[in-house]
C-alpha positions in Angstrom: 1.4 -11.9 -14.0 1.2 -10.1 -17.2 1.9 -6.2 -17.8 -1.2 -3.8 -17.3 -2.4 -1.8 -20.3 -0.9 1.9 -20.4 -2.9 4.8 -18.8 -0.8 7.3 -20.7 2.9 8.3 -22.4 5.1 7.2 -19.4 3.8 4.0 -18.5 3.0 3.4 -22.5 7.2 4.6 -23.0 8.0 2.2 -20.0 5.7 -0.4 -21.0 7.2 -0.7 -24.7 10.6 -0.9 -22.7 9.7 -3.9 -20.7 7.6 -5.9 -23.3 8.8 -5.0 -26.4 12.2 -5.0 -25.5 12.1 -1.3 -27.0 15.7 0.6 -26.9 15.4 3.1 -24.0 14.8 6.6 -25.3 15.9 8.8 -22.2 15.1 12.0 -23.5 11.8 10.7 -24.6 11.6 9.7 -21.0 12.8 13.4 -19.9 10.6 15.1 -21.6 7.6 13.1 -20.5 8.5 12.8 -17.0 9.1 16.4 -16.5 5.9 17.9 -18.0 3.8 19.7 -15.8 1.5 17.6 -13.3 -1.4 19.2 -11.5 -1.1 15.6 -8.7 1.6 12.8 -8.7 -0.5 10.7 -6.4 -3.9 10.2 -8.3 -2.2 10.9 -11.6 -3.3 7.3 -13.4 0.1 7.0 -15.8 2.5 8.5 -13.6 1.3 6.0 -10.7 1.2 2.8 -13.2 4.4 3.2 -14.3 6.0 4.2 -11.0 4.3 0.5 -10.1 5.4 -1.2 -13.4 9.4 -0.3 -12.2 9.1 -1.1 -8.5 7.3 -4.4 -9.5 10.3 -5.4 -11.2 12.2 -5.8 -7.7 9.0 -8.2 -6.3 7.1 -10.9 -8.7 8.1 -9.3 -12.1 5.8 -9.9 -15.1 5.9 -13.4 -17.4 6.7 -11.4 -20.8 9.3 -9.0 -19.1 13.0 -10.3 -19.0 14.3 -9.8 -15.3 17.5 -8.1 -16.4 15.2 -4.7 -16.7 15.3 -4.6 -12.6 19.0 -2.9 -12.9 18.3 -1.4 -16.3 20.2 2.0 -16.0 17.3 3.1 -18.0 14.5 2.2 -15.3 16.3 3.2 -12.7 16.7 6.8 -13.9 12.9 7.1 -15.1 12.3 5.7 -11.4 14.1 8.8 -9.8 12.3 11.0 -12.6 8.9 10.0 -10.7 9.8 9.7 -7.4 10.8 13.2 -7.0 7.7 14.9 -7.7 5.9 11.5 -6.0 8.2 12.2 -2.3 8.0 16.4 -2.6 3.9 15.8 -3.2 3.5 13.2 -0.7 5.4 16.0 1.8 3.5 18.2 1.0 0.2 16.2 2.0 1.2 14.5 4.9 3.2 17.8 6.1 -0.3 19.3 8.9 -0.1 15.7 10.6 4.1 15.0 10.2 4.4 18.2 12.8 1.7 16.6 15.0 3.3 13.8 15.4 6.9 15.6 16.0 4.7 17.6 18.8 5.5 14.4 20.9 9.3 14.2 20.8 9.3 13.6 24.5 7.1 10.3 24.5 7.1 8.9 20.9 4.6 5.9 21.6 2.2 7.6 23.8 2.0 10.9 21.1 1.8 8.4 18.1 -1.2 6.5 19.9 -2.9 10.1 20.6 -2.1 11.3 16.6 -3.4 8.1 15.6 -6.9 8.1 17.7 -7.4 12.0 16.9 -7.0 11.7 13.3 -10.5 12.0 11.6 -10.3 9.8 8.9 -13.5 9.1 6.3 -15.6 5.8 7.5 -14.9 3.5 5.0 -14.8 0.4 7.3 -17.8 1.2 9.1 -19.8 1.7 5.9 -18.8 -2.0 4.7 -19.8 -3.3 8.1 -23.4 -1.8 8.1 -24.2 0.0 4.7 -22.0 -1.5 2.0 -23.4 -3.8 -0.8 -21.8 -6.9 -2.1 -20.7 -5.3 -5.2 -19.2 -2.7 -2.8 -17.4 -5.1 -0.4 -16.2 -6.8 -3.6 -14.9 -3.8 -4.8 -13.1 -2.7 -1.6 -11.6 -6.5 -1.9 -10.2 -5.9 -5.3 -8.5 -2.9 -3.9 -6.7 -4.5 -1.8 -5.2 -6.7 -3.7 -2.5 -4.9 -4.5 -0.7 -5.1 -1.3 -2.4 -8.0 0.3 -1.4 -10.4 -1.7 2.2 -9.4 -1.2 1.7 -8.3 2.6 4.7 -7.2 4.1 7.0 -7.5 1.2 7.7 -3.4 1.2 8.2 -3.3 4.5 10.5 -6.0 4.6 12.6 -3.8 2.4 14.2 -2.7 5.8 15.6 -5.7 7.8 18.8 -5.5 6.4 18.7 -1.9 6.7 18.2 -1.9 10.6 20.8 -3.1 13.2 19.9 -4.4 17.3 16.8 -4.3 18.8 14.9 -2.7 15.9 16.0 -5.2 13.4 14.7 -8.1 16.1 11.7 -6.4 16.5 10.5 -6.2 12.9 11.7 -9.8 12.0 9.7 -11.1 15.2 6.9 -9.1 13.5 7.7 -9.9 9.8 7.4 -14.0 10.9 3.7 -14.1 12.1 2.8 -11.9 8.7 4.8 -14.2 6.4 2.8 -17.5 8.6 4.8 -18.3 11.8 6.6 -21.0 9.8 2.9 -22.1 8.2 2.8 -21.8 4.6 -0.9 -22.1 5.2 -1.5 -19.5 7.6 0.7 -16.4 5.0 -1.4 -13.4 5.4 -0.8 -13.6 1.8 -2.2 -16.2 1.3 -5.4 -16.0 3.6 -6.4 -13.1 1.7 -6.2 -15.2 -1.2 -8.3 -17.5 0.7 -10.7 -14.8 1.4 -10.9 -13.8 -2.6 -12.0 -17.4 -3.4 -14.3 -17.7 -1.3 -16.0 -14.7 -2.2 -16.1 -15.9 -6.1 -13.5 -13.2 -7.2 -9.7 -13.9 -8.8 -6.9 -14.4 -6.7 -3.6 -14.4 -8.6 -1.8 -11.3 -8.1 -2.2 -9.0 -10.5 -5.8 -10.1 -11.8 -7.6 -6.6 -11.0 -4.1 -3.9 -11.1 -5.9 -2.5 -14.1 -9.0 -1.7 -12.4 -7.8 0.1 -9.5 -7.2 3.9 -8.7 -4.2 6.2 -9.1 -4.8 6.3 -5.5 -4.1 2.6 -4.5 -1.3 2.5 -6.5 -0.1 5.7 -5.0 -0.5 4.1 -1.1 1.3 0.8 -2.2 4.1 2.8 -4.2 4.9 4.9 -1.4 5.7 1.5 0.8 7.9 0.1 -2.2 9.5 4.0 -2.2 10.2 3.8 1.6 11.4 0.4 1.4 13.7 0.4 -1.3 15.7 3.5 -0.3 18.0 2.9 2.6 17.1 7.1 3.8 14.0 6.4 4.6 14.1 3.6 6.1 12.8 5.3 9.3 9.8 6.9 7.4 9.4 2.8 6.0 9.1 2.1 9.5 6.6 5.3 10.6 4.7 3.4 7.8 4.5 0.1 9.5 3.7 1.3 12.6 0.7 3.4 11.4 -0.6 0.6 9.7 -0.6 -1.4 12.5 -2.1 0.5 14.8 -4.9 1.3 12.5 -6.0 -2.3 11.5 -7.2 -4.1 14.5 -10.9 -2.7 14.8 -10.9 -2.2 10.8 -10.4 -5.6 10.4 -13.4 -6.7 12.6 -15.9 -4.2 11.0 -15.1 -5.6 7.5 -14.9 -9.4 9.0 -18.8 -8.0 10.6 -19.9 -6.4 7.0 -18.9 -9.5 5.1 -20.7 -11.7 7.7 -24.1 -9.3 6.7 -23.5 -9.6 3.4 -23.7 -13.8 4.1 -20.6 -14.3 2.7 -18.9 -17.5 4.5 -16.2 -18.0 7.5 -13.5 -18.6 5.3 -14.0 -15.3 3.9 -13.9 -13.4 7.1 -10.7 -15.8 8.0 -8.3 -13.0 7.0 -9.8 -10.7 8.6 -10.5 -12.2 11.9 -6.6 -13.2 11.8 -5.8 -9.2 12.0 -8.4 -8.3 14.8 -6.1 -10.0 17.4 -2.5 -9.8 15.6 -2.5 -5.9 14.5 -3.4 -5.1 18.0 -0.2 -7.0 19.2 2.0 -6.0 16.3 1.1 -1.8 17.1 2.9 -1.9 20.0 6.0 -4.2 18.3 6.0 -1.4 15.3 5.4 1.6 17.6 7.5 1.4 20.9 9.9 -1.8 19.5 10.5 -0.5 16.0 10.0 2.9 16.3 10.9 4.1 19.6 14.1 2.2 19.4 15.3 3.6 16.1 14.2 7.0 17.5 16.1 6.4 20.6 19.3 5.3 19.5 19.3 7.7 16.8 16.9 11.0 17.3 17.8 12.5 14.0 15.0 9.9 12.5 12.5 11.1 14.5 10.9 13.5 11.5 11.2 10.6 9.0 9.4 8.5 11.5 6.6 10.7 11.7 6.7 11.5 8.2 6.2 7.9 7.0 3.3 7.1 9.6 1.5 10.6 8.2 2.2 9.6 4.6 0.4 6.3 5.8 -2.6 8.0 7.1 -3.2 10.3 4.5 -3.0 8.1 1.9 -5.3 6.0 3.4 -7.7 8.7 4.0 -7.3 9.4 0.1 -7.9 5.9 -0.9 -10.9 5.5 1.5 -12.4 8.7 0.1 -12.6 7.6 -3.1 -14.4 4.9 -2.6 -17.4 6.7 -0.6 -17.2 9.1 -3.1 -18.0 7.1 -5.6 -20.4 4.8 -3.9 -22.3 8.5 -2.4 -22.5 9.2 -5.9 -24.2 5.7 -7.4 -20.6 4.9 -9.4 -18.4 2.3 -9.5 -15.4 2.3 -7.8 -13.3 0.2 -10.3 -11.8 1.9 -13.8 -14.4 0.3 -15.7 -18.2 -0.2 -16.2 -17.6 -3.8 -17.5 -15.8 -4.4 -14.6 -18.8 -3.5 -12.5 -21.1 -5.7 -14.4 -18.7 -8.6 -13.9 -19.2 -8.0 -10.1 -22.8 -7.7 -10.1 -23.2 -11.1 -11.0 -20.2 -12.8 -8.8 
């Protein structure tokens, strides 16, 4: 995968750093970082460079030499974006973090109750009955920032977690990385699933095109993951995803059906109808409630990582009715949108 294009002076700065083997200019960095910013999560350069630095711990990029993951100089412009990103995602997820810490007494039966209640926009069931194909190709190409490295930010935490909790999440971790089927990677369906529908499938063909907003709800997994105090909040995360994928997953398997695209394209899909709905209750009551149980403290990052989830869900599926309500694209780019209409 090569480097995206810039969106602006940080990821331009951070950029120039990784491919042109630039000398780090930290007060350059400073400055930039610390100007004002009306919203870290759908700010386009703050977002792309925040994902340029944590995708140095996953795949990495062909032109970038891999000694830049420890750089001391990515590391600090790392923390020089995560602050505002963490105090902004909070701030957001802060109405629906104290409903979930309403139900101290019972963690699994509140967090099933948040979750149901929580009136989210209908994204999925717009793709199963309204959507076009350029739409459902669209929604695809947004999720190929995390699907085609599913579970990799979660896994952040395994060696973070100790007993039952770290069993748990291993037991769930080996059915998304294939139950010992190469083949059968959730990774690698999806792939399957963007071949089949006539769109690219290496990872990192479409990063350009997408949102601040995706970037902002796969960057909050990679922050969660890759600092050992939130690994709680990483976990909140899983669980919420979970337990809001099983029916998701069989309205878009039922939209793409509509829309006559083939099985195999619905294979991913129909893979997550029957295994999300068996991995909520591993994330919620085996995850969760034993971290929460053994140590009560991480109840609040719990329930802050599972409301961080939600919300930024709810952000990224807004945008995308938003745009579609409004006869746009919901890529960066006309000419992407033209490419679409004649996949």
């Amino acid at each position: 995968m090569l480097a995206p294009p810039p969106r602006g002076p940080v990821s331009a700065l951070v950029r120039t750093w990784l491919v042109d083997g630039a000398e780090p200019d930290l007060e350059t960095a400073r400055e930039l970082c610390g100007a004002p910013c009306d919203d870290p999560i759908q700010d386009d350069d703050r977002q792309l460079a925040l994902w340029m630095l944590y995708e140095l711990h996953y795949a990495g990029f062909a032109e970038v030499d891999e000694r830049w993951e420890w750089s001391p100089a990515c590391l600090t412009v790392r923390a020089l974006l995560e602050e505002p990103f963490e105090a902004a995602l909070r701030a957001l997820a802060g109405p629906l973090t104290a409903r979930f810490l309403e139900h101290d007494q019972d963690l699994a039966k509140g967090f099933f109750e948040v979750v149901a209640s929580v009136d989210s926009p209908a994204l999925t069931p717009y793709l199963q009955r309204r959507a076009t194909r350029e739409q459902m190709l669209e929604f695809l190409i947004h999720r190929t920032v995390y699907h085609l490295k599913e579970a990799d930010p979660h896994s952040w935490a395994v060696p973070r977690l100790t007993g039952a909790a770290k069993v748990a999440l291993v037991e769930l971790l080996y059915d998304e990385y294939g139950a010992g089927h190469p083949e059968r990677l959730h990774s690698r369906l999806f792939r399957d699933t963007l071949e089949a529908c006539g769109l690219g499938s290496e990872y990192g063909d479409y990063f350009d095109q997408v949102p601040a907003v995706v970037l902002s709800v796969n960057n909050a997994m990679s922050l969660f993951g890759m600092h050992r105090r939130l690994r709680a909040a990483a976990m909140g995360h899983l669980a919420a995803f979970e337990a809001t994928s099983s029916l998701p997953a069989r309205r878009i398997s039922l939209g793409l059906r509509r829309l006559g695209f083939s099985a195999k394209a619905c294979e991913y899909y129909e893979e997550h109808v029957e295994a999300d709905a068996v991995h909520e209750q591993v994330a919620v009551r085996s995850i969760c409630g034993t971290l929460v149980a053994d140590d009560p403290r991480l109840l609040s990052d719990v329930a802050f990582g599972a409301a961080a989830c939600l919300c930024l869900d709810d952000l990224a599926a807004a945008y995308l009715l938003d745009r579609w309500w409004a006869g746009a694209s919901g890529l960066r780019s006309a000419e992407s949108a033209a490419v679409l209409s004649r996949t």
